[in-house]
Residue frames as a rotation matrix with the C-alpha (Angstrom) as fourth column:
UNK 1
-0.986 -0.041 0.164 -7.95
0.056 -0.994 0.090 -7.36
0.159 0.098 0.982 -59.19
UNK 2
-0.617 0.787 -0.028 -11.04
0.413 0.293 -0.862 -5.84
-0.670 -0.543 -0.505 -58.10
UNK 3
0.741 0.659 -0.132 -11.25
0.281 -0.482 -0.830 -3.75
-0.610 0.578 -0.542 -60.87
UNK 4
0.784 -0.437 0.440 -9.38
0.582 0.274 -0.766 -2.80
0.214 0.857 0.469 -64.16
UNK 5
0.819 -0.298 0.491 -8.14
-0.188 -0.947 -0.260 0.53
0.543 0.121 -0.831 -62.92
UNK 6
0.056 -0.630 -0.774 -5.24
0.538 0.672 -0.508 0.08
0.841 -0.388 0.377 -61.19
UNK 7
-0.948 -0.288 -0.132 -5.55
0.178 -0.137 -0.975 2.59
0.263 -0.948 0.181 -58.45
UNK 8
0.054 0.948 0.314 -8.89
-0.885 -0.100 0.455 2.15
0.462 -0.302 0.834 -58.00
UNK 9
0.462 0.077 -0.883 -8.12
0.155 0.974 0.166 -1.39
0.873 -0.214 0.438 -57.41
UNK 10
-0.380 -0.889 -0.255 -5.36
0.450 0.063 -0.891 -0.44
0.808 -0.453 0.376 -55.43
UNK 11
-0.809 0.262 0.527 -7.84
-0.513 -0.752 -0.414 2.16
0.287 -0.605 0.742 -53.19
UNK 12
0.121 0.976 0.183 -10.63
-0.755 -0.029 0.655 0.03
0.644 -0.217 0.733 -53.25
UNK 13
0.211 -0.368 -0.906 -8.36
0.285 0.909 -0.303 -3.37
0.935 -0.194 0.296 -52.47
UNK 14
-0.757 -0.629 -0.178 -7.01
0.245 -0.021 -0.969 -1.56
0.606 -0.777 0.170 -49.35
UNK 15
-0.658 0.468 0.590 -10.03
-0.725 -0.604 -0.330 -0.19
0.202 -0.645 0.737 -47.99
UNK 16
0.342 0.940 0.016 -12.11
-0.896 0.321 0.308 -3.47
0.284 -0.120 0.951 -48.24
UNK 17
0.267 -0.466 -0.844 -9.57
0.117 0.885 -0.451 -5.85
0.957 0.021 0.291 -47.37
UNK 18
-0.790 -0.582 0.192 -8.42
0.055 -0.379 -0.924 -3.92
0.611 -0.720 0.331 -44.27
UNK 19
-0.459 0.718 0.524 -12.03
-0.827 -0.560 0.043 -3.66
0.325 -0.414 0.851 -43.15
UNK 20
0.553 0.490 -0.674 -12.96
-0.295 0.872 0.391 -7.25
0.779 -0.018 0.626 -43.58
UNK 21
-0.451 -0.864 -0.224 -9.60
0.277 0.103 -0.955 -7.67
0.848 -0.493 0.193 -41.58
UNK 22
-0.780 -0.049 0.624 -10.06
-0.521 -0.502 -0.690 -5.62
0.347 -0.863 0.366 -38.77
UNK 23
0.135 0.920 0.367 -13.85
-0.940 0.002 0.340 -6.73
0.312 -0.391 0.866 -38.22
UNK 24
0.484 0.364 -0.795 -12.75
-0.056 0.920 0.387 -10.45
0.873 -0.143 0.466 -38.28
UNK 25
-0.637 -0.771 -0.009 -9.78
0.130 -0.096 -0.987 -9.53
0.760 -0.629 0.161 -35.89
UNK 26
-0.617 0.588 0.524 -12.87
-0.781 -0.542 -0.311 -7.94
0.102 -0.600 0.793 -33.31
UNK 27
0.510 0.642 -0.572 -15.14
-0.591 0.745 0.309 -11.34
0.625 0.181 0.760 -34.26
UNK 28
0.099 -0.402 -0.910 -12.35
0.111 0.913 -0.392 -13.46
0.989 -0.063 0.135 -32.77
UNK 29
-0.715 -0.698 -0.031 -11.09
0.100 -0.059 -0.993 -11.70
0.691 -0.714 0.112 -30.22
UNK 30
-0.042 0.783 0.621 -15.34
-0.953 -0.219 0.211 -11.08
0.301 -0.583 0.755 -28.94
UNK 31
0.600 0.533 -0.597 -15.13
-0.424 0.844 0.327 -15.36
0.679 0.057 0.732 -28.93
UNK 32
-0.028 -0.801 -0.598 -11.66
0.547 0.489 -0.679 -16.05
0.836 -0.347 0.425 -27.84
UNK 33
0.788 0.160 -0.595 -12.06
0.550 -0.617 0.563 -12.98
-0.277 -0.770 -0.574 -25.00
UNK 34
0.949 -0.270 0.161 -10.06
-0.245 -0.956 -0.163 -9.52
0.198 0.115 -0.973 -24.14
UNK 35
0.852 -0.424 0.307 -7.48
-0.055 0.511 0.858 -11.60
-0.521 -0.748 0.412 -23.04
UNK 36
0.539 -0.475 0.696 -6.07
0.840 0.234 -0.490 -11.96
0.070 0.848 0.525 -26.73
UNK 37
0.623 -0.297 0.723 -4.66
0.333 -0.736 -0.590 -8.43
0.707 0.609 -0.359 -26.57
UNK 38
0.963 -0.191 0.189 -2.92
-0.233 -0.242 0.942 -8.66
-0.135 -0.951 -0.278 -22.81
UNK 39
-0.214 -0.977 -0.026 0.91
-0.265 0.083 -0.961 -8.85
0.940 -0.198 -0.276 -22.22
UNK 40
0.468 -0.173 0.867 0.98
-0.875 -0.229 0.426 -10.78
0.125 -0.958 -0.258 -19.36
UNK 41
0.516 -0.752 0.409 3.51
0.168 0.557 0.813 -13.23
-0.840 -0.351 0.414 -20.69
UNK 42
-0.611 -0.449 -0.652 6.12
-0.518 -0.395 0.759 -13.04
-0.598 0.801 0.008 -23.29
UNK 43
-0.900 0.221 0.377 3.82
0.432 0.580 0.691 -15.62
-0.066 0.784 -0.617 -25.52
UNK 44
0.496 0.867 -0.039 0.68
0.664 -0.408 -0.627 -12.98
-0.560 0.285 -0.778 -25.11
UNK 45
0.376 -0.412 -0.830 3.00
-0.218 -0.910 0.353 -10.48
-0.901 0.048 -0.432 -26.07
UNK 46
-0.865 -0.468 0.180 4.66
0.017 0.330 0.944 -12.59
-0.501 0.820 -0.278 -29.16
UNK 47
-0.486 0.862 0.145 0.55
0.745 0.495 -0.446 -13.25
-0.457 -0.109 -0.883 -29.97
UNK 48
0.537 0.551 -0.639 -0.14
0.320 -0.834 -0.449 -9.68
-0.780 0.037 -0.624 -30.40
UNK 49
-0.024 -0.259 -0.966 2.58
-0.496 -0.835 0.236 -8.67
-0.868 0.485 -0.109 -32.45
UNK 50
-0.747 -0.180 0.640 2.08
0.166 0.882 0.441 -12.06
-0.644 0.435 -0.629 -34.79
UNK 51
0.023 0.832 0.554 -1.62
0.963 0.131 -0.237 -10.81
-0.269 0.539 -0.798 -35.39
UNK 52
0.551 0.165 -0.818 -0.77
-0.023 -0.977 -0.212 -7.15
-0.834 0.136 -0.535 -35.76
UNK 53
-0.909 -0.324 -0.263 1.62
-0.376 0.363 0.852 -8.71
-0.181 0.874 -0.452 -39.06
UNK 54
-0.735 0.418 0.533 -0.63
0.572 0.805 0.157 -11.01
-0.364 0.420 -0.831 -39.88
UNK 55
0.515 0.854 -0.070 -3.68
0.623 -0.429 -0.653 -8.37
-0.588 0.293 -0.754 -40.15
UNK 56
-0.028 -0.418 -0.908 -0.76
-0.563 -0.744 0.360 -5.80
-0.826 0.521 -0.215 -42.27
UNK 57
-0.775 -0.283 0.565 -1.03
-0.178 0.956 0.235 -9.07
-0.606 0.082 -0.791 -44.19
UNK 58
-0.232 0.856 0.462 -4.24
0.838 0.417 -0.351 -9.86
-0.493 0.306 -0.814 -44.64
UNK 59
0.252 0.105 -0.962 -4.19
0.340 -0.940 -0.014 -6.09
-0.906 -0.324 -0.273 -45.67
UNK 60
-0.136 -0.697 -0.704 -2.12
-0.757 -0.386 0.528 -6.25
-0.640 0.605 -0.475 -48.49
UNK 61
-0.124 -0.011 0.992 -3.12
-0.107 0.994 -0.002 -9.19
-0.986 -0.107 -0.125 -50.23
UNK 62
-0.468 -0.052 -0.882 -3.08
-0.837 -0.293 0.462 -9.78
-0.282 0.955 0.093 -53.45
UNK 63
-0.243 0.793 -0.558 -5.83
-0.289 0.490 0.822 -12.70
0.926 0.361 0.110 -53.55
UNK 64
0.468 0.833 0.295 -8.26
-0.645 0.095 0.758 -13.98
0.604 -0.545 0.582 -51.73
UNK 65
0.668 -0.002 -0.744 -6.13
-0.094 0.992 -0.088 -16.85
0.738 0.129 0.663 -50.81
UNK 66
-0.459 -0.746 0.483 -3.31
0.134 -0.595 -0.792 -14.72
0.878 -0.299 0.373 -49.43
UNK 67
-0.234 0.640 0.732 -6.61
-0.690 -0.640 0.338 -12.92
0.685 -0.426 0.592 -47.66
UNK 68
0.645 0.730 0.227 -7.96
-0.602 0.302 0.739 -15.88
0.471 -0.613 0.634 -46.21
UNK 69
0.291 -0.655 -0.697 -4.56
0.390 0.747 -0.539 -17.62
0.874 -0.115 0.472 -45.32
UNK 70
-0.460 -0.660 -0.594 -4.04
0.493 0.367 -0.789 -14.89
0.739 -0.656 0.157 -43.06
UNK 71
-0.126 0.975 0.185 -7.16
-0.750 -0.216 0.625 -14.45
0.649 -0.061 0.758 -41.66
UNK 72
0.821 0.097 -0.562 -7.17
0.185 0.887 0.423 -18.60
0.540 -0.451 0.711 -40.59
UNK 73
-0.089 -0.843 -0.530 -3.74
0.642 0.358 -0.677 -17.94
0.761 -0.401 0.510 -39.07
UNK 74
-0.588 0.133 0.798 -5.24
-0.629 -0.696 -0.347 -14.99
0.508 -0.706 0.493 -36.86
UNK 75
0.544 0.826 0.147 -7.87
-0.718 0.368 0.591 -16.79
0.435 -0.427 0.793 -35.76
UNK 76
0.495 -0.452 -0.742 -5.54
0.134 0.883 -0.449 -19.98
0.859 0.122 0.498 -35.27
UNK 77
-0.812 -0.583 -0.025 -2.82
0.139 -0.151 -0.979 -17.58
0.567 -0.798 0.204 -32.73
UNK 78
-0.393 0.294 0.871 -5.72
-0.859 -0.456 -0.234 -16.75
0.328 -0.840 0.432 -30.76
UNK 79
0.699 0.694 -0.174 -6.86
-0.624 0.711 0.325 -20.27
0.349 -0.119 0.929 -30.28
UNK 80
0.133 -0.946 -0.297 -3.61
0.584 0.317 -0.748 -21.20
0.801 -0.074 0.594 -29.44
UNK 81
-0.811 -0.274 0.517 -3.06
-0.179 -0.725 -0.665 -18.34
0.557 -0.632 0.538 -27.00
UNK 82
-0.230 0.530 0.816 -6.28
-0.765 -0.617 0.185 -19.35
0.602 -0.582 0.547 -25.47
UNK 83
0.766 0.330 0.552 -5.35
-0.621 0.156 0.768 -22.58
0.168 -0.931 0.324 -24.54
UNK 84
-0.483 -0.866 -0.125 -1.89
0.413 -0.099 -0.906 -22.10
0.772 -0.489 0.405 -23.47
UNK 85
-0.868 -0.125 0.480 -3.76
-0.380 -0.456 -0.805 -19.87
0.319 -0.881 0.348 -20.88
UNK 86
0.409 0.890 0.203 -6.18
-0.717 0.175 0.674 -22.35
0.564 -0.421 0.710 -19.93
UNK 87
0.504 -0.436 -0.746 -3.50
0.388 0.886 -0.255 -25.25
0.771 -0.161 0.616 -19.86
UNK 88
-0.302 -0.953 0.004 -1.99
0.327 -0.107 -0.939 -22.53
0.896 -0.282 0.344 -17.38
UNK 89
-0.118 0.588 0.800 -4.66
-0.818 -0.514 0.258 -22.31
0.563 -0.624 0.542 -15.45
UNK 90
0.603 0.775 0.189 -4.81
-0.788 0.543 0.289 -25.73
0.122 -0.323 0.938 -14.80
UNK 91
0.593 -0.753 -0.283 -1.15
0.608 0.650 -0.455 -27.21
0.527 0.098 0.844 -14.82
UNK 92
0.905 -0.396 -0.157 1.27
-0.201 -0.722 0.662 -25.45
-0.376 -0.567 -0.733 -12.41
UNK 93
0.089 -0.847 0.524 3.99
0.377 0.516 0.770 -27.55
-0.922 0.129 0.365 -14.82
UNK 94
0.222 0.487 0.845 2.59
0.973 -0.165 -0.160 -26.15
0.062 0.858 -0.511 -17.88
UNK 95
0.974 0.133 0.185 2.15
0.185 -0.934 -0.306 -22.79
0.132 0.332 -0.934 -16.68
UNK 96
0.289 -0.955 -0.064 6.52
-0.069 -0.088 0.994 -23.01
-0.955 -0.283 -0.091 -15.46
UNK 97
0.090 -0.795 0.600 7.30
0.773 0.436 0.461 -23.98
-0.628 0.422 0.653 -18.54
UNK 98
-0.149 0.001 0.989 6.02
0.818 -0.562 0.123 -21.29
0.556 0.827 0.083 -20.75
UNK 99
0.844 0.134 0.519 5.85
-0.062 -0.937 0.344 -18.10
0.533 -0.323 -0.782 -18.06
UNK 100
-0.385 -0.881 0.275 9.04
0.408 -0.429 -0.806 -16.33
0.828 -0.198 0.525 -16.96
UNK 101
0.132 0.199 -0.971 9.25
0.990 0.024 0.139 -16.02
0.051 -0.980 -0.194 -13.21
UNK 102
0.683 -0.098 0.724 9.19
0.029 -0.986 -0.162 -12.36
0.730 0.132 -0.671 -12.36
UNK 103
0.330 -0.934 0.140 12.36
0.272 -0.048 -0.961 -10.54
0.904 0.355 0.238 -10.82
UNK 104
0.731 0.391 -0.560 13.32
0.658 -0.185 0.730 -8.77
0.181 -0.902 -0.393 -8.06
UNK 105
0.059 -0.746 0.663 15.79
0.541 -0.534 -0.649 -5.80
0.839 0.397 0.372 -8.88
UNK 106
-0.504 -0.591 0.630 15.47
-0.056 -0.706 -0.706 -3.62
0.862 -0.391 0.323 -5.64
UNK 107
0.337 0.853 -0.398 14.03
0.508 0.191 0.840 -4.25
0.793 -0.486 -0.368 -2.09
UNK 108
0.907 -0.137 -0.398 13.80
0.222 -0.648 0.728 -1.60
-0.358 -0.749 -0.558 1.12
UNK 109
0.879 -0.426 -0.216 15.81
-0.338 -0.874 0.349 0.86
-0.338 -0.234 -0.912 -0.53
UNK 110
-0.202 -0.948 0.246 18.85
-0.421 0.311 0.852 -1.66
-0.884 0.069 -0.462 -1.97
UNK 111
0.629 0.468 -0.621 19.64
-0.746 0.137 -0.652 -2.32
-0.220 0.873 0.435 -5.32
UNK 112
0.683 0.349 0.642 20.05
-0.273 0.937 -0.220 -5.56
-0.678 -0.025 0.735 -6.21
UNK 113
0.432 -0.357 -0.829 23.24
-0.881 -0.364 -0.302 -5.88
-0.194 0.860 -0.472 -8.47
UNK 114
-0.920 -0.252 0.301 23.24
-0.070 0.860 0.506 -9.90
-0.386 0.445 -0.808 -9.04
UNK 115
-0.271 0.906 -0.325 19.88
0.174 -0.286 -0.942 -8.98
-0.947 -0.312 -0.080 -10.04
UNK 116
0.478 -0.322 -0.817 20.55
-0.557 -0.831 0.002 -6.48
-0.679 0.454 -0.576 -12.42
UNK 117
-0.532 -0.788 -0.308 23.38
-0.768 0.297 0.567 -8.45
-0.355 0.539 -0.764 -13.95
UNK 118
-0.830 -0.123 0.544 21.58
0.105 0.923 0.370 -11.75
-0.548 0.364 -0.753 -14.31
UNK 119
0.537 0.827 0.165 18.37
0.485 -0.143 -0.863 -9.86
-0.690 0.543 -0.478 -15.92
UNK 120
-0.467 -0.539 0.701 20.46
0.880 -0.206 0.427 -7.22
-0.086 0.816 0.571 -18.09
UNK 121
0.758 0.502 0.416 18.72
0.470 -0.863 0.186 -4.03
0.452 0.054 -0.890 -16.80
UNK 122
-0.498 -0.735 0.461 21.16
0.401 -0.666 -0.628 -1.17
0.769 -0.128 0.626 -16.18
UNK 123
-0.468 0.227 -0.854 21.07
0.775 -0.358 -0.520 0.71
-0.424 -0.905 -0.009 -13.02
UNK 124
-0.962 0.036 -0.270 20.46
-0.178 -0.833 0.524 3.79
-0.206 0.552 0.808 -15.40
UNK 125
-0.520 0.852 -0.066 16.76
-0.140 -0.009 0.990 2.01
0.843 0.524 0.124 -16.49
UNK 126
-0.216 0.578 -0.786 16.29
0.951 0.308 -0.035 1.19
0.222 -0.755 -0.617 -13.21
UNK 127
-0.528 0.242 -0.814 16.36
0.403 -0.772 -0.491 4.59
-0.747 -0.588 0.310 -11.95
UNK 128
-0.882 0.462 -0.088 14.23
-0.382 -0.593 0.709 5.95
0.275 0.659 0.700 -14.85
UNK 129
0.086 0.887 -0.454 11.28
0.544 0.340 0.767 3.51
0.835 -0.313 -0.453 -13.20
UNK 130
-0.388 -0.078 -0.919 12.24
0.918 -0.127 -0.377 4.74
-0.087 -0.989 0.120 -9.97
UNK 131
-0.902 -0.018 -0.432 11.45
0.263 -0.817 -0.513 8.32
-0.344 -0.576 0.741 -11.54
UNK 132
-0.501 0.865 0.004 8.77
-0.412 -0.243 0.878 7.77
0.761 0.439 0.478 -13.50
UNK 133
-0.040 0.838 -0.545 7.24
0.497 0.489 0.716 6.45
0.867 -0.243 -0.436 -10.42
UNK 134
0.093 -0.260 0.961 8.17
0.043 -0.963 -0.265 9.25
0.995 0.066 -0.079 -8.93
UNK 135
0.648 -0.410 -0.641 10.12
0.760 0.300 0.576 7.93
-0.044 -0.861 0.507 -5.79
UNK 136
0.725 -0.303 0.618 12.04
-0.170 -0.949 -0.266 10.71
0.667 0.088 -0.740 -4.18
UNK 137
-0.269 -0.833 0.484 14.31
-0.962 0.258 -0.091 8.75
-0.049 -0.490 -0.870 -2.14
UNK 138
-0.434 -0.380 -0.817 15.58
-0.610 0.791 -0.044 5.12
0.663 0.479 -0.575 -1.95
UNK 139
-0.987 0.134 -0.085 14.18
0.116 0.247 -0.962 4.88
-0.109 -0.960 -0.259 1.57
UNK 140
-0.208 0.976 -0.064 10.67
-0.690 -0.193 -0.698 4.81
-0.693 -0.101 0.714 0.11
UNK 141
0.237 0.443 -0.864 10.83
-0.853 0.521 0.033 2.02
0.465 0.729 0.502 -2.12
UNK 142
0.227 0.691 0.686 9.85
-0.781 0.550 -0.295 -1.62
-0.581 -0.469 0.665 -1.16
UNK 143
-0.144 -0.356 0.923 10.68
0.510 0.773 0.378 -3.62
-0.848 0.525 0.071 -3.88
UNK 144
0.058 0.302 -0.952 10.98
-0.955 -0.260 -0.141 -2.96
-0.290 0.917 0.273 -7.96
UNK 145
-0.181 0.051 0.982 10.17
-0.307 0.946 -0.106 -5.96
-0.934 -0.321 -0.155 -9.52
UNK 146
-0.649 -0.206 -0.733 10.67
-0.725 -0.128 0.677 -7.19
-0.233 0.970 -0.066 -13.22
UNK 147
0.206 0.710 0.674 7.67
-0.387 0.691 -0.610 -8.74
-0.899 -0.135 0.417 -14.43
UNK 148
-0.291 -0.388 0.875 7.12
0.207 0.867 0.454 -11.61
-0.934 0.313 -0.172 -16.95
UNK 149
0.694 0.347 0.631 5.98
0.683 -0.039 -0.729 -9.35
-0.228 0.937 -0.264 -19.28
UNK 150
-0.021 -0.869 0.495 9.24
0.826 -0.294 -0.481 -7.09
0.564 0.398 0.724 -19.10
UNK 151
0.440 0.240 0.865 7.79
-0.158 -0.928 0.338 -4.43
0.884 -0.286 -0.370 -17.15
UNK 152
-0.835 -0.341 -0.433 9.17
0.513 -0.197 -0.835 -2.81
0.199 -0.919 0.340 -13.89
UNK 153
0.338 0.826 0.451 7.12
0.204 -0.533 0.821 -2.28
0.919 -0.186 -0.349 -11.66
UNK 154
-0.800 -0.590 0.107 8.15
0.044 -0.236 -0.971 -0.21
0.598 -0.772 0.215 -8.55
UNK 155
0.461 0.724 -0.514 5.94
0.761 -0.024 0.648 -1.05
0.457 -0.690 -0.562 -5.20
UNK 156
-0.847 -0.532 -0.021 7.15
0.357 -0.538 -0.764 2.30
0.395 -0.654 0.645 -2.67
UNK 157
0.232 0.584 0.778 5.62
-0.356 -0.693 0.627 3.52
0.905 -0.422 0.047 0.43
UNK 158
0.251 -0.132 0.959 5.46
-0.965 -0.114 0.237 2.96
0.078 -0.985 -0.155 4.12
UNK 159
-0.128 -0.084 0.988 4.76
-0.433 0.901 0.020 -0.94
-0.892 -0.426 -0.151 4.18
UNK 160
-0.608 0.127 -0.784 4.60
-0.728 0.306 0.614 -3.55
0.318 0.944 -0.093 1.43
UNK 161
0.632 0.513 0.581 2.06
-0.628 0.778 -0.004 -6.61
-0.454 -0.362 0.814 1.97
UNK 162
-0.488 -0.699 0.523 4.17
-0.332 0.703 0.629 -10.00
-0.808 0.133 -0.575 1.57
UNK 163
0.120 0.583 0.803 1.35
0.369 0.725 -0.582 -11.24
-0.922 0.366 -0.129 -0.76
UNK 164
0.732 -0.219 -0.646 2.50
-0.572 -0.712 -0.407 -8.55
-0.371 0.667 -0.646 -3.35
UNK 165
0.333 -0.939 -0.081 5.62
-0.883 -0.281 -0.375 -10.34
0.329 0.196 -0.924 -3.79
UNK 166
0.432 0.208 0.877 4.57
-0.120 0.978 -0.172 -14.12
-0.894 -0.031 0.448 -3.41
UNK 167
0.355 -0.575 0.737 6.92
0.838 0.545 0.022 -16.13
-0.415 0.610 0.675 -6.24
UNK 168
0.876 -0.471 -0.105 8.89
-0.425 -0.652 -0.628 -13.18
0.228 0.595 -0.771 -7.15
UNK 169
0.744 -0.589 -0.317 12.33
0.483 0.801 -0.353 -14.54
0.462 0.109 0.880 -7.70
UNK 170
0.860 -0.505 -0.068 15.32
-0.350 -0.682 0.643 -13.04
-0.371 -0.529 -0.763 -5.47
UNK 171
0.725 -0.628 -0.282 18.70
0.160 0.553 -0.818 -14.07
0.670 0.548 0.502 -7.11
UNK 172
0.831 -0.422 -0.362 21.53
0.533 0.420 0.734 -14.77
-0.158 -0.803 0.574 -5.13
């Protein structure tokens, strides 16, 4: 306790525990880089929501010990998350094993249904990308492409550059 009262403690614990939190979260992430907070694989994406517990955590603590246990384990996933994405900068085996090849669900205007089936995206979500990207006919899209962070992303106009669409996977 920080104090006898109990909801003083209880107001004063949350407001100074959550602050120390947050600021160290903003310390790490100024050392480790902006990178810590990206989804551009499923293991940045596991990363974020690990420290976004971990800091409800460190939040709630009921000692210091609690406080500082997860505290070291934020700091820890981002050190960890930053070099997994160095070792993937620099290992083209490394970076296969732990990134998920993006998809290919629809190209010039055809949808892809061994695609579809072997990702588990309904035609129904597909067309909701198709309208939030506000394609007005089938004959104007280029490729949609499931990326390795789960998004769809839908390329449509006139021409597509090939370089867009370098190691995107095409299932048989």
């Amino acid at each position: 306790m920080f104090v006898e009262n109990i909801l003083t403690d209880f107001l004063l614990r949350s407001a100074v525990l959550s602050s120390i939190a947050i600021i160290w979260v903003i310390v790490v992430v100024r050392l480790v880089g902006l990178r810590a907070f990206s989804k551009m694989t499923a293991f940045d994406f596991v990363v974020t929501v690990a420290i976004g517990s971990l800091l409800a955590g460190a939040s709630q603590a009921t000692s210091w010990t609690s406080f500082g246990q997860s505290a070291l384990s934020i700091a820890t996933l981002l050190c960890v998350q930053y070099v997994v994405a160095r070792l993937r900068q620099s290992s083209e085996k490394f970076k296969a094993a732990v990134q998920n090849t993006p998809v290919m669900l629809m190209r010039d205007g055809d949808i892809l249904q061994s695609a579809l089936a072997a990702t588990r995206v309904s035609e129904d979500d597909l067309l909701a990308k198709l309208r939030e990207a506000n394609v007005l006919s089938f004959s104007q899209v280029r490729a949609v492409v499931l990326e390795t962070t789960g998004d769809i992303s839908v390329l449509h106009g006139d021409s597509l550059e090939t370089r867009l669409i370098v190691g995107v996977e095409v299932p048989s």
